[in-house]
PDB file with SEQRES, HELIX, SHEET and CRYST1 records, atoms N, CA, C and O in Angstrom:
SEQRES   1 A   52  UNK UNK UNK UNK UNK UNK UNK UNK UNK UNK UNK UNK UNK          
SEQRES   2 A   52  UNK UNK UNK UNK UNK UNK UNK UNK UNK UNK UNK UNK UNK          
SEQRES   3 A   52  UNK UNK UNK UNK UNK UNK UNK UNK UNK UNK UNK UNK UNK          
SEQRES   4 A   52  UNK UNK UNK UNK UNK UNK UNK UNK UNK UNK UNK UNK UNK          
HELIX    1 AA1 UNK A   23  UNK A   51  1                                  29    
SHEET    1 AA1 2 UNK A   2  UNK A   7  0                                        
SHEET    2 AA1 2 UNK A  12  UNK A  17 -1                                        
CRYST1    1.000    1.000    1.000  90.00  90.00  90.00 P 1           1          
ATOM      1  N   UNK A   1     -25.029  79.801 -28.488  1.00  0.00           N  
ATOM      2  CA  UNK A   1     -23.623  80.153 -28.416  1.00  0.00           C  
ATOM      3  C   UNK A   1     -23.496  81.621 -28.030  1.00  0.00           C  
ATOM      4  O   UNK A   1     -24.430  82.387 -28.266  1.00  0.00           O  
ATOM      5  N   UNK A   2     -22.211  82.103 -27.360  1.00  0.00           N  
ATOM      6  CA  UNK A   2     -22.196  83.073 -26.799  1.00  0.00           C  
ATOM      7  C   UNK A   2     -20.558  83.761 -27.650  1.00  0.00           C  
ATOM      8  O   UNK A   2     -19.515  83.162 -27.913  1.00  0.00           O  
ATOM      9  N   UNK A   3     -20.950  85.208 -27.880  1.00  0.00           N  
ATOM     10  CA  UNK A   3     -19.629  85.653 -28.430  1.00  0.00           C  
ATOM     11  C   UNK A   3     -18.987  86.585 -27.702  1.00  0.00           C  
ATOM     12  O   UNK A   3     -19.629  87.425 -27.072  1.00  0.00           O  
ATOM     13  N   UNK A   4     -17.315  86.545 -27.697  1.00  0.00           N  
ATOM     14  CA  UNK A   4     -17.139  87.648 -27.252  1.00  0.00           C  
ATOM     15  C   UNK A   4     -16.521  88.341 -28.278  1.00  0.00           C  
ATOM     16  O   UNK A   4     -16.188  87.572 -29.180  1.00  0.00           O  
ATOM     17  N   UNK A   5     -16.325  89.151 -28.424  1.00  0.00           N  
ATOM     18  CA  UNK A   5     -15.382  90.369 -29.236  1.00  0.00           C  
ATOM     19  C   UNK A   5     -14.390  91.383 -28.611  1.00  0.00           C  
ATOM     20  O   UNK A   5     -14.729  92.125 -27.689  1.00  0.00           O  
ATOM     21  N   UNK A   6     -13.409  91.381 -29.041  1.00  0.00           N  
ATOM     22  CA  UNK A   6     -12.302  92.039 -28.591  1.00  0.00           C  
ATOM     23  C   UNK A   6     -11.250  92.825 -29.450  1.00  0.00           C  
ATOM     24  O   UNK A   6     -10.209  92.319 -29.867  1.00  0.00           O  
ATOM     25  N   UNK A   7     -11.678  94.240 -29.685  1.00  0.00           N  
ATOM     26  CA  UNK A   7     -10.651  94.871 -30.691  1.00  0.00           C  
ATOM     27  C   UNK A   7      -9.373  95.460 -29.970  1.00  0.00           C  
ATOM     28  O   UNK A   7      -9.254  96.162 -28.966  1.00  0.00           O  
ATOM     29  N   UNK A   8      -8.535  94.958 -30.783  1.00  0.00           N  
ATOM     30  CA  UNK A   8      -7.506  95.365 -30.620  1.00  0.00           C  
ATOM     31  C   UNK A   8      -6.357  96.702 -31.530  1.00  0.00           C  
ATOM     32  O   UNK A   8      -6.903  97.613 -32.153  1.00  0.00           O  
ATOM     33  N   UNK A   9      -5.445  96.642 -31.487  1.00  0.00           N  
ATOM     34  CA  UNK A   9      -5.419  98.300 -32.666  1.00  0.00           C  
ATOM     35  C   UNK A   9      -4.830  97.147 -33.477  1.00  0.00           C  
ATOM     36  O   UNK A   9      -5.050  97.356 -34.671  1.00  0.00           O  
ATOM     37  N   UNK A  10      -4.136  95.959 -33.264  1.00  0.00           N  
ATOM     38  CA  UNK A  10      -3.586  94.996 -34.900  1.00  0.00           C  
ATOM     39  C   UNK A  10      -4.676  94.544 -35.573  1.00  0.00           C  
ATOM     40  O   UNK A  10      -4.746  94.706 -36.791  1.00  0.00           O  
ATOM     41  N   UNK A  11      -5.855  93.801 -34.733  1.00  0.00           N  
ATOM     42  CA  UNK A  11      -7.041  92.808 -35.476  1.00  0.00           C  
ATOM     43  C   UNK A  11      -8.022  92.814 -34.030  1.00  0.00           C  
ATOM     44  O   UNK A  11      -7.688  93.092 -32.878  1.00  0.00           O  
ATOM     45  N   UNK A  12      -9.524  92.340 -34.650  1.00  0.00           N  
ATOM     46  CA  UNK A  12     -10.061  91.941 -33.862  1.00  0.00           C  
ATOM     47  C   UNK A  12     -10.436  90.482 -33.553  1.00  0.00           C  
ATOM     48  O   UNK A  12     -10.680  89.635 -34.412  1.00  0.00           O  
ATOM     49  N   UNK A  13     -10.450  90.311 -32.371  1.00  0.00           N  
ATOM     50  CA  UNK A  13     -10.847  88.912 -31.784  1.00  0.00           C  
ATOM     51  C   UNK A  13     -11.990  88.654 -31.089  1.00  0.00           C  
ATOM     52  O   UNK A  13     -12.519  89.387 -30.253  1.00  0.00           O  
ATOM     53  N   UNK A  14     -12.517  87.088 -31.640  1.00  0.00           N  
ATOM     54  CA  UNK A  14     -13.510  87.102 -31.377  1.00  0.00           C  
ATOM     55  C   UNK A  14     -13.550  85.631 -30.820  1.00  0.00           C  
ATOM     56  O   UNK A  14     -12.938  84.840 -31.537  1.00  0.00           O  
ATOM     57  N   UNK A  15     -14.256  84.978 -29.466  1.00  0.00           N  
ATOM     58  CA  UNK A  15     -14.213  83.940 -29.014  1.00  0.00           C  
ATOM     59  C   UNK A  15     -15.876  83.482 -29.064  1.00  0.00           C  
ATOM     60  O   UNK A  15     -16.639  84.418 -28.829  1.00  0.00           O  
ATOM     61  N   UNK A  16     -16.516  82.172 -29.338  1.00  0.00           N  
ATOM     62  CA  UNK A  16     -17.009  81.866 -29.121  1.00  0.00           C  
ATOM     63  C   UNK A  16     -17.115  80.625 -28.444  1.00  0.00           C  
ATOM     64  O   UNK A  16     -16.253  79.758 -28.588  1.00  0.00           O  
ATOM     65  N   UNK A  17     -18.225  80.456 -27.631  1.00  0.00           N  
ATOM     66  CA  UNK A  17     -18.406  79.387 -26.601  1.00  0.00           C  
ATOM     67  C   UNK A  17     -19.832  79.066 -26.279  1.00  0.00           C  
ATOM     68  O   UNK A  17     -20.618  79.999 -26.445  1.00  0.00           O  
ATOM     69  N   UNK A  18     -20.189  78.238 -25.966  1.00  0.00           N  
ATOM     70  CA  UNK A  18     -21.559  77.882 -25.502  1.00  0.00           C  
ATOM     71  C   UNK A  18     -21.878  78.453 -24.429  1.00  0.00           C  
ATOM     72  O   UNK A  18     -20.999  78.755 -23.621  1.00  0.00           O  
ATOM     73  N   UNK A  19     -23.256  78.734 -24.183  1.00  0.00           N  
ATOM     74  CA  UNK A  19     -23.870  79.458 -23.336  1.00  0.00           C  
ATOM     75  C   UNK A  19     -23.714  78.889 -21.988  1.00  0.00           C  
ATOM     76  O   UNK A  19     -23.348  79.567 -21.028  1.00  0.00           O  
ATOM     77  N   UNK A  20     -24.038  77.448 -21.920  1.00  0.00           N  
ATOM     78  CA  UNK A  20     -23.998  77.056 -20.618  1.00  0.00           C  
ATOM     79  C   UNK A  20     -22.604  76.206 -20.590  1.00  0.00           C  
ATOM     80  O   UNK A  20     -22.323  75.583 -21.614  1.00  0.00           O  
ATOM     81  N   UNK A  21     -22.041  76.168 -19.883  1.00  0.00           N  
ATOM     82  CA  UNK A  21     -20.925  74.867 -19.083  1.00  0.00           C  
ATOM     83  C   UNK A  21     -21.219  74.164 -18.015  1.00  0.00           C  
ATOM     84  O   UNK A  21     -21.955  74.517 -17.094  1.00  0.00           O  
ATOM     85  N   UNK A  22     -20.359  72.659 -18.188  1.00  0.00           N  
ATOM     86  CA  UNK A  22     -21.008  72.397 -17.117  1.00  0.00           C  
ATOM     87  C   UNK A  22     -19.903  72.336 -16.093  1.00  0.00           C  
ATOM     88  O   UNK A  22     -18.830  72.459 -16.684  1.00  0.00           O  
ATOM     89  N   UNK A  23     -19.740  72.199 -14.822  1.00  0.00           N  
ATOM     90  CA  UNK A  23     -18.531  72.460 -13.904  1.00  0.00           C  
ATOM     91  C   UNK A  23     -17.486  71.825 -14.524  1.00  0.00           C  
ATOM     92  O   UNK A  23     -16.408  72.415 -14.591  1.00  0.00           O  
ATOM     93  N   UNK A  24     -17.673  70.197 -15.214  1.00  0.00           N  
ATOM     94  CA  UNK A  24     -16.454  69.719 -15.446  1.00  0.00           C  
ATOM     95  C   UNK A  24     -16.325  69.777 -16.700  1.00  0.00           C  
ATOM     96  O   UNK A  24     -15.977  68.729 -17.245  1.00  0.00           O  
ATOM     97  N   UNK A  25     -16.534  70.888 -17.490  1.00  0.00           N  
ATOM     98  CA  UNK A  25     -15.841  71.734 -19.067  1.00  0.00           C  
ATOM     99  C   UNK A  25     -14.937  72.642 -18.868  1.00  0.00           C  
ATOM    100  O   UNK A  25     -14.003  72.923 -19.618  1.00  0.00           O  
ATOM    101  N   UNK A  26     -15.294  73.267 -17.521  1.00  0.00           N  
ATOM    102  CA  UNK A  26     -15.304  74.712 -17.216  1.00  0.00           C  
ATOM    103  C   UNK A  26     -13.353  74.595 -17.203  1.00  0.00           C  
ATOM    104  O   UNK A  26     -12.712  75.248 -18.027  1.00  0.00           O  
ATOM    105  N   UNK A  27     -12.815  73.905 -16.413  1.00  0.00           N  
ATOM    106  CA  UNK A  27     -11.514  73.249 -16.341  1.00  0.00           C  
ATOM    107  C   UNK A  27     -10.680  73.015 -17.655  1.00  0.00           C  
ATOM    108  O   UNK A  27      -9.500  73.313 -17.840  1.00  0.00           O  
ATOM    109  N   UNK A  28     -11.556  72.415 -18.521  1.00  0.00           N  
ATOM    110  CA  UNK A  28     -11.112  72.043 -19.917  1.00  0.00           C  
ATOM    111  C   UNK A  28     -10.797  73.288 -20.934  1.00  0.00           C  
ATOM    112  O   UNK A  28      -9.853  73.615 -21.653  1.00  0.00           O  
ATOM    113  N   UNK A  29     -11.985  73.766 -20.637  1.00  0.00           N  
ATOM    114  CA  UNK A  29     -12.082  75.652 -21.456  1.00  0.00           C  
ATOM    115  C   UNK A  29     -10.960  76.200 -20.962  1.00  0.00           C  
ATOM    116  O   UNK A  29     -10.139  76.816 -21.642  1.00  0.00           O  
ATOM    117  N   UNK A  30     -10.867  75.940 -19.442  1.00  0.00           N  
ATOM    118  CA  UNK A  30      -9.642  77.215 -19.086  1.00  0.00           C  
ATOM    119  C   UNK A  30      -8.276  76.682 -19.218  1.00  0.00           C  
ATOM    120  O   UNK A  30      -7.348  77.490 -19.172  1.00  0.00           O  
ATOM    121  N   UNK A  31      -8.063  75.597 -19.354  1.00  0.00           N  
ATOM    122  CA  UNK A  31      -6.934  74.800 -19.818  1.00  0.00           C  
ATOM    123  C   UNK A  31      -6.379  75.051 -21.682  1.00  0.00           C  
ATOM    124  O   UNK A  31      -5.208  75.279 -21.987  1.00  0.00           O  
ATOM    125  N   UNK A  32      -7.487  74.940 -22.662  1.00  0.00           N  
ATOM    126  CA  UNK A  32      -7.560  75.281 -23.656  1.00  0.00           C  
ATOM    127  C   UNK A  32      -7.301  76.808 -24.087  1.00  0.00           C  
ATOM    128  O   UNK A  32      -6.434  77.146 -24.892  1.00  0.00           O  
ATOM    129  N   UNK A  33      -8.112  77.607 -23.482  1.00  0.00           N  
ATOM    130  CA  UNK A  33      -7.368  79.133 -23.810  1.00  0.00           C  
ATOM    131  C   UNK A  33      -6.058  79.656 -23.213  1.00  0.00           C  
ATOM    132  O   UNK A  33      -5.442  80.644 -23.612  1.00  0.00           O  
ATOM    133  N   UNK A  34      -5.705  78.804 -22.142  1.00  0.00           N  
ATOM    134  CA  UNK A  34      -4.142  78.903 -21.892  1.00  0.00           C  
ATOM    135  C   UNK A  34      -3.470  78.150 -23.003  1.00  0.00           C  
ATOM    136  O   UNK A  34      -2.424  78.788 -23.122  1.00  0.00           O  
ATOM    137  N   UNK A  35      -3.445  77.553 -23.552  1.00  0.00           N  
ATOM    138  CA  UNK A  35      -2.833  76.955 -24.375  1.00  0.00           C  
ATOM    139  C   UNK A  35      -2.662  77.827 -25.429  1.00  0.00           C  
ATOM    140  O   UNK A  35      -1.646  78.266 -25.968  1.00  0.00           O  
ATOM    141  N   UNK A  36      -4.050  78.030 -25.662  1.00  0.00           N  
ATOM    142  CA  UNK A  36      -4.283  79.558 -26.635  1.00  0.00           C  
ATOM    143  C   UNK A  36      -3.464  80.557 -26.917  1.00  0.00           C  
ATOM    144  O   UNK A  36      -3.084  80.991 -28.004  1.00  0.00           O  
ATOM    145  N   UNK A  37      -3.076  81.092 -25.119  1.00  0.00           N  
ATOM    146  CA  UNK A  37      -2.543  82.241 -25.118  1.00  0.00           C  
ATOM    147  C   UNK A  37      -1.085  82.174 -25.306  1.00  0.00           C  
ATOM    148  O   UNK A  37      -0.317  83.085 -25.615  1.00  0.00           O  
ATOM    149  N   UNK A  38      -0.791  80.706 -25.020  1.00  0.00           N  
ATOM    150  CA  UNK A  38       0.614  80.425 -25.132  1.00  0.00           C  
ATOM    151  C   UNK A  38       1.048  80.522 -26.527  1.00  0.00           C  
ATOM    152  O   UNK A  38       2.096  81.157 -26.642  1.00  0.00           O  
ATOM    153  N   UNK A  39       0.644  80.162 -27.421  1.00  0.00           N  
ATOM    154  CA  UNK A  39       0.632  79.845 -29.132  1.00  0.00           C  
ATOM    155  C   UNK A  39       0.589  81.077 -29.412  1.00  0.00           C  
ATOM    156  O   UNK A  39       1.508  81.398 -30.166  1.00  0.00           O  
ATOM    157  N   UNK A  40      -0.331  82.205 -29.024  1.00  0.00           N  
ATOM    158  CA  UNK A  40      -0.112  83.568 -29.489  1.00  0.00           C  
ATOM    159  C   UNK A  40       1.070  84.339 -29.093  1.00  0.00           C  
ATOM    160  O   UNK A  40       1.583  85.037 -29.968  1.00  0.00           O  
ATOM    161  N   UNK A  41       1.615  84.329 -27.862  1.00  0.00           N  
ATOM    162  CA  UNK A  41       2.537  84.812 -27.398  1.00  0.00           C  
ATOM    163  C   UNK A  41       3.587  84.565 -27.842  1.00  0.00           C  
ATOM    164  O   UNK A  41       4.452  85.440 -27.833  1.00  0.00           O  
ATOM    165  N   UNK A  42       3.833  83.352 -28.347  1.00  0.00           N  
ATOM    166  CA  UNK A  42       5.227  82.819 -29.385  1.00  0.00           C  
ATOM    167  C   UNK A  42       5.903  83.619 -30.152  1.00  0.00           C  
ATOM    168  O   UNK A  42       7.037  84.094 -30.085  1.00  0.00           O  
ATOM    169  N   UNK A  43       4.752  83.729 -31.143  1.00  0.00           N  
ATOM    170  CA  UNK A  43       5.422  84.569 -32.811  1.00  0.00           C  
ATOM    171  C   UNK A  43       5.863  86.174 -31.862  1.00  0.00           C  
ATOM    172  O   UNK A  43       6.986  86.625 -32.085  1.00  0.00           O  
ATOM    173  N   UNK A  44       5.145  86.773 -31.075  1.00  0.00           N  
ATOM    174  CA  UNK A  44       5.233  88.102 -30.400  1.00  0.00           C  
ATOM    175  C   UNK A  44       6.582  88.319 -29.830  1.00  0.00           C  
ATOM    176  O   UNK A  44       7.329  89.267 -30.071  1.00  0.00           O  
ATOM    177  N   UNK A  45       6.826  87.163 -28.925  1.00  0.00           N  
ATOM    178  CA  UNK A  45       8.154  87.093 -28.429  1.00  0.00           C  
ATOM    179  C   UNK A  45       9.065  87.348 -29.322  1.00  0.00           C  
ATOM    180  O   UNK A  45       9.800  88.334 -29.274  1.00  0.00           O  
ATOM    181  N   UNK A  46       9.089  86.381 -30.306  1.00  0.00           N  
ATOM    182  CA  UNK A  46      10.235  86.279 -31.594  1.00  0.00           C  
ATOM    183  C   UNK A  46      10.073  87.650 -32.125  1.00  0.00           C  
ATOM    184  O   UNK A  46      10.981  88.461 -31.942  1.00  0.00           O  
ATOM    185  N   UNK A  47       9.133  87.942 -32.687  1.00  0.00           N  
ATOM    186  CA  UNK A  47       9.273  89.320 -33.392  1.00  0.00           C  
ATOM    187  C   UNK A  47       9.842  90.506 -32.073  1.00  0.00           C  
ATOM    188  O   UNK A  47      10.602  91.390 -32.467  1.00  0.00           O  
ATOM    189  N   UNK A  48       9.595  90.500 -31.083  1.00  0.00           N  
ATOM    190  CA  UNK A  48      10.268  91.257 -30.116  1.00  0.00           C  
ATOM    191  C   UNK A  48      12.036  91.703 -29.934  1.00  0.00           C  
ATOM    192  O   UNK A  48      12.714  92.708 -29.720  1.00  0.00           O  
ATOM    193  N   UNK A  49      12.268  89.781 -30.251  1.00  0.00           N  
ATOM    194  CA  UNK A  49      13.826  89.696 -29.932  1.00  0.00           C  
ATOM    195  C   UNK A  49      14.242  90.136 -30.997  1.00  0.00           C  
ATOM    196  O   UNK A  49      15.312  90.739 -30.918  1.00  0.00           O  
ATOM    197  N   UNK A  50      13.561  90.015 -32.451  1.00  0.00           N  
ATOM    198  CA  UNK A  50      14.300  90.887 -33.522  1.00  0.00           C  
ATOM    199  C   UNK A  50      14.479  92.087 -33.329  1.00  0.00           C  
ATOM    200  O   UNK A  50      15.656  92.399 -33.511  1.00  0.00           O  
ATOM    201  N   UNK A  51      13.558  93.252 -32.918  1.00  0.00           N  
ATOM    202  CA  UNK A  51      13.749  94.322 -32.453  1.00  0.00           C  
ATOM    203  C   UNK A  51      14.573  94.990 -32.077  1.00  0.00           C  
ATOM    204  O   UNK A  51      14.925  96.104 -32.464  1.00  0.00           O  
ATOM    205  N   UNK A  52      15.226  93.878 -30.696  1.00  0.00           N  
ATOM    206  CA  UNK A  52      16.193  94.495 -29.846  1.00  0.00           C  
ATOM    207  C   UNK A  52      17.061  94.029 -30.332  1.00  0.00           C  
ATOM    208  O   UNK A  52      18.198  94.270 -29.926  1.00  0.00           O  
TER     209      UNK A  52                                                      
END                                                                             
């Protein structure tokens, strides 16, 4: 397995994934962390619009 790490100034993040893929995961993975990014971006938005 392969990690990545990613600090940020709120928390750090950390992804793991297998070392190898095979072409037809590779689609699935990148489908899945969009999904990802969508679910994170949610609560961010909302707390944004309170803001303003």
């Amino acid at each position: 397995m392969t990690q990545e790490v990613f600090n940020l100034p709120e928390a750090t993040v950390t992804i793991t994934f297998p070392k190898q893929l095979s072409m037809g995961e590779r689609p699935d993975l990148e489908d899945q962390l969009s999904l990802l990014l969508r679910r994170v971006k949610r609560p961010a938005n909302k707390d944004d619009e309170a803001v303003n």
